[in-house]
N, C-alpha and C positions, 0 to 999 in steps of 0.2 A: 421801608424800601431797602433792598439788596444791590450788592455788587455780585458780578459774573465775569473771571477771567480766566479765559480759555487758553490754552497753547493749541498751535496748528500745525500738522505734519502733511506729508509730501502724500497721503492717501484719503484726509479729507472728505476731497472732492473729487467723484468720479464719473464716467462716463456711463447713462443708463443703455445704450447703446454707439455704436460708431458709424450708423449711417450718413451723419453730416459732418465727421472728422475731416475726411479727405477734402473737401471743399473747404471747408476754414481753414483749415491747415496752410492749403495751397497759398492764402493771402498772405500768410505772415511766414513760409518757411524759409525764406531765403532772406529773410531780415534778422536769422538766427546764427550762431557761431556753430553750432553744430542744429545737421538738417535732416537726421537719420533716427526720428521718433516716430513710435505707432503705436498704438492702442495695444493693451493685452490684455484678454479678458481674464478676470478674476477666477474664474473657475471654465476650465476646457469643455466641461460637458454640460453647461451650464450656461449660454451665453444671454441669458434674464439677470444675471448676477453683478453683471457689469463690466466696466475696465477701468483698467490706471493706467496712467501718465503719469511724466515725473510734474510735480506740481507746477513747477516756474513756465513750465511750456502748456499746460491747461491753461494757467491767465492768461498767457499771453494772446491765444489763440482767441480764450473767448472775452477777454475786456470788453470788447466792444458789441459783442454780439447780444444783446440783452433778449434780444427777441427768443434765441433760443437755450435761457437760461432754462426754463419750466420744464420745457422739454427734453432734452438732453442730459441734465446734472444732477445728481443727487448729493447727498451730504448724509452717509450713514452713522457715522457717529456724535456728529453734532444734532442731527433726527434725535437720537434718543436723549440726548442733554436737554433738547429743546420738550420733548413731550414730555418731561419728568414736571419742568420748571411750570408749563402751562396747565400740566395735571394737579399741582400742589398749588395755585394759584399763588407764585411766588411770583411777586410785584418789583420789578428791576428798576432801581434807577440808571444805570450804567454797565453799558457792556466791553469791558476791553480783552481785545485779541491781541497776543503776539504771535508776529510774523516774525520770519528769516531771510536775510540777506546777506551771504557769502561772497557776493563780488569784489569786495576789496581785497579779501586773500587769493584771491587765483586769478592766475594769468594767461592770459586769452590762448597760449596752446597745452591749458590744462581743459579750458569751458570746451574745447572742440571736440573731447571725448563725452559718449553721453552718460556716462556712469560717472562722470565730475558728480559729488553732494551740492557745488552751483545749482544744479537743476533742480534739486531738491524742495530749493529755496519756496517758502509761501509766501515772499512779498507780492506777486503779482497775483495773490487770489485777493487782493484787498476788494475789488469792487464784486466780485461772486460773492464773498462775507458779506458784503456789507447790504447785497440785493437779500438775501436769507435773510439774516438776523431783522434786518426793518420788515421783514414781511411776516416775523413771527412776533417783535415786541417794541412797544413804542417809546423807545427810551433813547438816552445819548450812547453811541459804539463810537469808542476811541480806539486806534491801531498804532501798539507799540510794535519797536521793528527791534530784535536784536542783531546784530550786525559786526561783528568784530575785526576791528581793524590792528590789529598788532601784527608788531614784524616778525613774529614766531609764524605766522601763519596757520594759529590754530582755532580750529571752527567751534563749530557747534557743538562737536562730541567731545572735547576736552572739556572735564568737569570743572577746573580751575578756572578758564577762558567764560564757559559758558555761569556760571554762579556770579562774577562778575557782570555780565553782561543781565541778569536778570534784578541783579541788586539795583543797579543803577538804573534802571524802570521802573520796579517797585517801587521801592524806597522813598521815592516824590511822595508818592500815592499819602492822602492824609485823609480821611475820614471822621467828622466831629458831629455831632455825636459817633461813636462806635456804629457801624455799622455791619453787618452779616456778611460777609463773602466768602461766595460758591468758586470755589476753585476747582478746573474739569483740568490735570498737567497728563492726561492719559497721552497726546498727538506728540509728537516731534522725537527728539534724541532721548536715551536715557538722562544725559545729564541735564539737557532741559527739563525736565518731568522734573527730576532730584531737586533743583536748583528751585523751581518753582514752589515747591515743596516746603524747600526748607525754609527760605525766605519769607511763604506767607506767612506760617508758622508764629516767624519773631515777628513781622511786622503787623499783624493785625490781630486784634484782641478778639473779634468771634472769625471762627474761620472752619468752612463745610466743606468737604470735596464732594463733589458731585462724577461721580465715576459710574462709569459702563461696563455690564455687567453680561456674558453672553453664553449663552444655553440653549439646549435644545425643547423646542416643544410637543407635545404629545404623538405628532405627525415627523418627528426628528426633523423639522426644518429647525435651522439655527436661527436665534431670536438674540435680542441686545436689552438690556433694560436695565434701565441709571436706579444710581440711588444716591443718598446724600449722608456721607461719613462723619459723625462730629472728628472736631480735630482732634478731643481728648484720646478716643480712639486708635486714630489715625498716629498722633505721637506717643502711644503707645507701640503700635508697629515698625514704626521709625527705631524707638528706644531698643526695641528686640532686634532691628538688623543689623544698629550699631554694636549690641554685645555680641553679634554671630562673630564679627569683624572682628572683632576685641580676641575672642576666643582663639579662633584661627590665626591671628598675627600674635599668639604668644603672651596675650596680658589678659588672663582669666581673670587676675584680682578685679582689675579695672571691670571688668564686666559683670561681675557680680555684684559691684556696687550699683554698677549704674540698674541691675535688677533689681535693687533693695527695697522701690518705693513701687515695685509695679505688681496689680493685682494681676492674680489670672495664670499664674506660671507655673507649671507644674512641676510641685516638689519633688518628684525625683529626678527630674533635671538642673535644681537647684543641687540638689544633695551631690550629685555627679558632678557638676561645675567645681562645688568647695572641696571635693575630693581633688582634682585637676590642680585649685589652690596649693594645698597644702602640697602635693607632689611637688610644683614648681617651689615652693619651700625645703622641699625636703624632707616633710612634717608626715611623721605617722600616728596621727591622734590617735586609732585604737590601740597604738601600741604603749605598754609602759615606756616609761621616759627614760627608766634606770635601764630599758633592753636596748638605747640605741648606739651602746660601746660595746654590743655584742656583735660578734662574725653575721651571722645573716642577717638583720638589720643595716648593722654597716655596708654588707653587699648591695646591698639590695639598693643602696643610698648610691652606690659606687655607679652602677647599672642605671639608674635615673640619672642621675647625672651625666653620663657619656651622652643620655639621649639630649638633656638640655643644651648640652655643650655644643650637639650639632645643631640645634633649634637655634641659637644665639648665632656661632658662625655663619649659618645660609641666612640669619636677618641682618646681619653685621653690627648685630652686638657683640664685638669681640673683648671690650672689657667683663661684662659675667661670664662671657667662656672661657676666657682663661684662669679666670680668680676659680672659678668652680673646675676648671682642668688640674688646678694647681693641688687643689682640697682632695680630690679626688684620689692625685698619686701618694699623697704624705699616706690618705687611709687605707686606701691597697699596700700600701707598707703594712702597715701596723695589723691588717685581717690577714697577710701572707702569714705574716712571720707569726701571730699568736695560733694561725691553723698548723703549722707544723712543730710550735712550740706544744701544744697539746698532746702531741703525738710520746714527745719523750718520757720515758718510764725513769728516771737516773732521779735519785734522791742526796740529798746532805744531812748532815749530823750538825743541827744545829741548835743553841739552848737546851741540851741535852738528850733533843729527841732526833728522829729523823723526819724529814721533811719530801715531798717532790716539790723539783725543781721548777717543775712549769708552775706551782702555787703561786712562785715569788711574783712572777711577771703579770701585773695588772695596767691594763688602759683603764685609765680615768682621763674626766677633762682637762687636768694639765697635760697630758700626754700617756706615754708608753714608759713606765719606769719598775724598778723592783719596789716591789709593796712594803711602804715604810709604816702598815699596819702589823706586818711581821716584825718586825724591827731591824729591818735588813739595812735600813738606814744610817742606821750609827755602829753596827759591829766592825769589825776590821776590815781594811780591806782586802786581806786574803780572801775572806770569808766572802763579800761581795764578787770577788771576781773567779772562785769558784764556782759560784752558781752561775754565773754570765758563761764562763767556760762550757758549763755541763749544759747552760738551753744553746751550746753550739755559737755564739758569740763570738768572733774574731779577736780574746782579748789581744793576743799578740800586735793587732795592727794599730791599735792604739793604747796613748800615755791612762796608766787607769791608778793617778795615786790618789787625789781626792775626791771629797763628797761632785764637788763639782761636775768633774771627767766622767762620773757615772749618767751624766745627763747624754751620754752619747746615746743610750739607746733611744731617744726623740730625736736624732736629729738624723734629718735626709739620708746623707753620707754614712753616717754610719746603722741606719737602718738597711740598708740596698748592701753592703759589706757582710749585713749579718744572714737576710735572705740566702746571697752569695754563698754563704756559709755553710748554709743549713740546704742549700741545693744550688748546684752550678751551672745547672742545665735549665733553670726554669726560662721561660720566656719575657724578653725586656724591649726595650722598643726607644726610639733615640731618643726621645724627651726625656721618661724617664729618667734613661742615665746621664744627661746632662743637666737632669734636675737636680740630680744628685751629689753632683760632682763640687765637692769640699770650695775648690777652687776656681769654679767657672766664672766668669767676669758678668758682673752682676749691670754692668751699662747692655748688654746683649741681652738681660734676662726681660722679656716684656712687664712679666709678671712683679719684676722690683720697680721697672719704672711705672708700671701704672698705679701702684699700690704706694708708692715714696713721690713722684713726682707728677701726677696725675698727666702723664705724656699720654699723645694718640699714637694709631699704631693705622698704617696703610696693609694692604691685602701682601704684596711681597715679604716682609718683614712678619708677618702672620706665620706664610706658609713657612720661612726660614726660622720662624719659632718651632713651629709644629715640628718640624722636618729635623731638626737639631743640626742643621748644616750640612744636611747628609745629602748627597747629589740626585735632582731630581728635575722634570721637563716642564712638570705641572705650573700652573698659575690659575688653579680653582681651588680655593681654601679649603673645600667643602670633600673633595675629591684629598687632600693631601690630610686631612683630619682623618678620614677613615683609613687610606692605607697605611698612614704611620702613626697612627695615634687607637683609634677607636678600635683597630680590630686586634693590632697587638695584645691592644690592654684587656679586651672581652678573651683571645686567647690565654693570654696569664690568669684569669679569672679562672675560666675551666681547668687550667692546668691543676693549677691548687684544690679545686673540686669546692671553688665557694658556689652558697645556695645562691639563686637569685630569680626572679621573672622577669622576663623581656617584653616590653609592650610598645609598639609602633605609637610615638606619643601623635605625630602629626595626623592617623588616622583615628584617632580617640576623643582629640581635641576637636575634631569634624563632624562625629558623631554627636558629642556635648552638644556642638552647635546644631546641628540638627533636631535635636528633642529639644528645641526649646520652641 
C-alpha cells in the first residue's frame, strides 16, 4: 500500500463550459468581498477547452452544488495523476491534499480587489476533491491546509514562510513499516512545489514523484501524461540546480564538490567548472609555477582579479575585495616598474666585469630586490646604489646606508616613488596613491583593520575607501569601484603595454552553469 500527496493550485479545477455559471453564481455573489468574477475561457478559439476561475470563488459557488459536479467540472491535471495510478494498479492506502488559506494576511480592503492571491486560495475546493478522489479510489483522503499566519504578511510565494508551513504538515506524517510515496508538487507556487520537494526528500525513506508530462500527439492535439520519478533521480536534479546556484552566486569550489558523487555529467563541463576554480584561485595549472613572477602571468592575475574584486563588492563580500584589491596594487607595482626596468640599456663594472643593470633586479617570492645571486648583497654600498641609480631609482629621496634600507625597493612607498621616477606621467588613481603613502593613518586603512583586527566595514566607509577621500555624490559601491578604482587601474595597465585577456567573469560563470 502507497501514500499520494498532492499540492493544489488556483487551475485544478475548471469549468467544462459556463452555461450554468451565471445562475450559481448569482446565489452566492453578493455574500462575496469582491463580486466582479467571470469565467475566462482557456483558449479564445477554442471554447471545448474550458475556463478558469480564481479557485476560492469556484468552491464557493459550487460546495453545494453536487448535482452539477459531473457535469460542469473537470480536473485536468489531477485526470492524468489519477489514470497513471489506476493504469499501474498502484493500491493507495492514503490520500493527502494540501490546500491554501491566505485569510489571515489580508485585510478585507485588500480581498475587495480580485487579483488579491486570497482568491487563489484552494481551501474551498475541499469538497470538489474530495467528491473526485472517492469516486476514483477507495482509501482514507486527509486535507492539510497551509495557512500562514505571521505578522510579516507573507504568503505562499515566500520560499522561507512557505518551507515552514509545509514542514510543519509533513513532518507528523510517520509511516512504519516504510512505505512508498507518490508525490504530484506540480499545482500551487513555486515555493510550494520547492518546499514540497524538499521536505519529502528527508522525511521519507522511499519517495516517487508522480509528475505530468504534456506533448503533442500525432493530430497536434496537446496531450498530458504522468509518470513516476524515483527520487534517486529526482535528487540528482535537485543536486544540479543547487550547483547552477552555487556557480552563479560566485562559489564554484562549492559546487563542484557537491558534483563529485553524481553520475551522468558531462566532463567537459566539469573540466570548465575546475577551470572557473582555479581562476577564482588565481591558479594557472597549465602554467609553470616558476612563470608566475613573470610580467604576463602577473598581468593577467592583475586582470582577474579586478574582475573578482567586482564579483565580491556587488555580493558584499567586501573582505576578499579588498585583501585581493590590496594584492593586486603591491603587483601592478612590481610588473610597472620591472616592464620599464627592462627597457634600460646602462650597464656597471662590477667583479671585474660589466654587467646590465636591469640583471640586478629580480622578483622572487620575498619580494622585489637586487639579486643577492649576483652578489650584490654584500658589496659596498656605493656599488648598490649605483645600480639602483642607473634602473632610475629615486636614490636621493631616501636614507640608503644599510643592508636593511636597501629593502625599500618592496615597499609601497618607495615602489610608487620609483615608478614616478621612471615616468611621471603614467596614470594613478586615489587608492593607489594613498596606498602608498609612507604615512597614511593606518585606523583609516580598511585593509589594516580587517587584516590586524578582523573589524566589519559598512557600504559608506567602503566607497570612502575606494574613493581615497576624494569628493564624490555616489553611494553605490559597485559604481565608485569602477570609476575610481577598476578603470584607472585597467588604464595604467594599457599605459605600460602589460599582456593580458579580458573575460566577462559573470557571463562565463552563466554559461558553466548552463552546460551542466
Amino acid at each position: 500500500m502507497s501514500i499520494w500527496i498532492l499540492t493544489t493550485g488556483n487551475s485544478d479545477i475548471m469549468l467544462k463550459h459556463d452555461k450554468n455559471w451565471s445562475s450559481l453564481y448569482s446565489q452566492i455573489r453578493y455574500d462575496l468581498e469582491c463580486t466582479e468574477f467571470a469565467p475566462l475561457p482557456l483558449d479564445s478559439n477554442d471554447k471545448s477547452a474550458g475556463y478558469t476561475l480564481p479557485a476560492r470563488v469556484l468552491g464557493l459557488v459550487y460546495e453545494n452544488q453536487t448535482g452539477h459536479y459531473d457535469s460542469d467540472l473537470k480536473f485536468p491535471l489531477i485526470d492524468t495523476y489519477t489514470q497513471y495510478l489506476l493504469e499501474a494498479k498502484i493500491k493507495l492506502e492514503k490520500i493527502i491534499v494540501l490546500l491554501t488559506d491566505q485569510k489571515p494576511i489580508f485585510q478585507e480592503e485588500q480581498i475587495i480587489y480580485e487579483k488579491c492571491p486570497y482568491w487563489q486560495d484552494t481551501y474551498t475546493l475541499k469538497p470538489l476533491l474530495k467528491w473526485y478522489l472517492q469516486k476514483h479510489f477507495a482509501c482514507e483522503i486527509e486535507f492539510l491546509v497551509l495557512s500562514p499566519t505571521n505578522q510579516n504578511n507573507k504568503g505562499i510565494d515566500n520560499w522561507n514562510e512557505t518551507l515552514s508551513l509545509v514542514k510543519e504538515q509533513l513532518y507528523p506524517l510517520n509511516y512504519s513499516p516504510p512505505k512508498t510515496v507518490y508525490i504530484s508538487h506540480q499545482a500551487g507556487t513555486p515555493a510550494i512545489s520547492s518546499a514540497v520537494q524538499f521536505i519529502s526528500l528527508g522525511r521519507f525513506p522511499k519517495v516517487k514523484f508522480l509528475i505530468s508530462n504534456e506533448y503533442f500527439d500525432d493530430n497536434y492535439q496537446k496531450q498530458s501524461k504522468a509518470e513516476a520519478i524515483e527520487s534517486s533521480n529526482y535528487w540528482r536534479g535537485m543536486q544540479i540546480q543547487k550547483a547552477k546556484q552555487l556557480i552563479t552566486s560566485g562559489f564554484p569550489g562549492a559546487a563542484l564538490k557537491l558534483l563529485d558523487n553524481i553520475e551522468g555529467i558531462d566532463q567537459t563541463a566539469i573540466g570548465e567548472l575546475k577551470k572557473i576554480v582555479d581562476f577564482f584561485n588565481l591558479h594557472s595549472p597549465l602554467t609553470d609555477s616558476s612563470q608566475d613572477l613573470t610580467i604576463p602571468q602577473a598581468t593577467q592575475r592583475i586582470v582577474d582579479t579586478l574582475e573578482l574584486v567586482g564579483f565580491f563588492f556587488k555580493q558584499k563580500n567586501y573582505l576578499q575585495g579588498i585583501t585581493l584589491l590590496a594584492a593586486a596594487q603591491e603587483t601592478f607595482l612590481k610588473v610597472a616598474i620591472l616592464s620599464r626596468v627592462a627597457t634600460i640599456n646602462q650597464t656597471v663594472n662590477f667583479n671585474g666585469s660589466s654587467h646590465q643593470v636591469s640583471q640586478f633586479l629580480v622578483w622572487t617570492g620575498s619580494g622585489l630586490f637586487l639579486d643577492k645571486d649576483k652578489s650584490v648583497k654584500y658589496p659596498s654600498v656605493d656599488i648598490k646604489v649605483e645600480i639602483l641609480e642607473k634602473l632610475k631609482f629615486p636614490v636621493t629621496k631616501f636614507s640608503l646606508v644599510t643592508d636593511y634600507d636597501f629593502q625599500i625597493t618592496n615597499r609601497n612607498f618607495g615602489m610608487i616613488a620609483w615608478l614616478n621616477n621612471i615616468d611621471n606621467n603614467f596614470p594613478q588613481w586615489p587608492l593607489l596613491v594613498s596606498y602608498c603613502r609612507g604615512s597614511r593613518n593606518t585606523d583609516d586603512d580598511l585593509r589594516n583593520q580587517f587584516m590586524h583586527n578582523l573589524r566589519g566595514v559598512e557600504d559608506q566607509e567602503l566607497i570612502a575607501y575606494l574613493s581615497a577621500g576624494k569628493e564624490h555624490q555616489s553611494t553605490d559601491v559597485m559604481k565608485v569601484y569602477i570609476d575610481y578604482v577598476k578603470q584607472p587601474f585597467l588604464t595604467a595597465i594599457n599605459y605600460f603595454n602589460l599582456p593580458y585577456n579580458r573575460e566577462k567573469l559573470v557571463k562565463r560563470l552563466q554559461e558553466i552553469a548552463d552546460s551542466l
